[in-house]
C-alpha positions in Angstrom: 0.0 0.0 0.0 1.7 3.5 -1.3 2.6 6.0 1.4 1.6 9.8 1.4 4.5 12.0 2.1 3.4 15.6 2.2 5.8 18.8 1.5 7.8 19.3 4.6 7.2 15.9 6.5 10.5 14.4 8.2 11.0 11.1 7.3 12.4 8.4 9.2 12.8 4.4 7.8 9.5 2.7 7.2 10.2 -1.3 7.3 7.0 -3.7 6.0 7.0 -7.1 7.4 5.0 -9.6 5.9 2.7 -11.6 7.9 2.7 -15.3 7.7 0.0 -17.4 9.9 -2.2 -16.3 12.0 -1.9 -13.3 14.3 -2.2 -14.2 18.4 -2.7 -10.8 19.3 -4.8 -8.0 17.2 -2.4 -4.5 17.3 -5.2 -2.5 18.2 -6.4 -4.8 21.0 -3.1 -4.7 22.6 -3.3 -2.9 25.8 -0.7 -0.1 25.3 -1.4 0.4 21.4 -1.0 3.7 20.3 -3.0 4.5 17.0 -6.1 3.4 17.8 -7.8 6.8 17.1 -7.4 7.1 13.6 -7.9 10.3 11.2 -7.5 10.4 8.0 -4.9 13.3 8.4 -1.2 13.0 8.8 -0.2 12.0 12.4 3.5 12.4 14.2 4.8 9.1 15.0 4.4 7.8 18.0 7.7 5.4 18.3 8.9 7.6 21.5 6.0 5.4 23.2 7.6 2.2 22.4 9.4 0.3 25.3 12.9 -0.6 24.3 
């Protein structure tokens, strides 16, 4: 699926994985997920949130 890059975005790495099987656990139903509101606008990333 193409991605929109708008006039003065940053850009960082995007990485697809593909998935093979079945998935345990639904992203949005984890319990820290972070883009579950969705808009159909440009959002800032939210990778600060991860846990690493």
């Amino acid at each position: 699926q193409p991605v929109r890059i708008y006039a003065g975005m940053p850009i960082g790495q995007l990485i697809y994985f593909v998935v093979a099987g079945d998935i345990e656990t639904m992203y949005n139903a984890k319990s820290d997920a972070k883009y579950n509101n969705k808009t159909t606008r440009p959002v800032e990333s939210m990778m600060w949130k991860n846990r690493f």
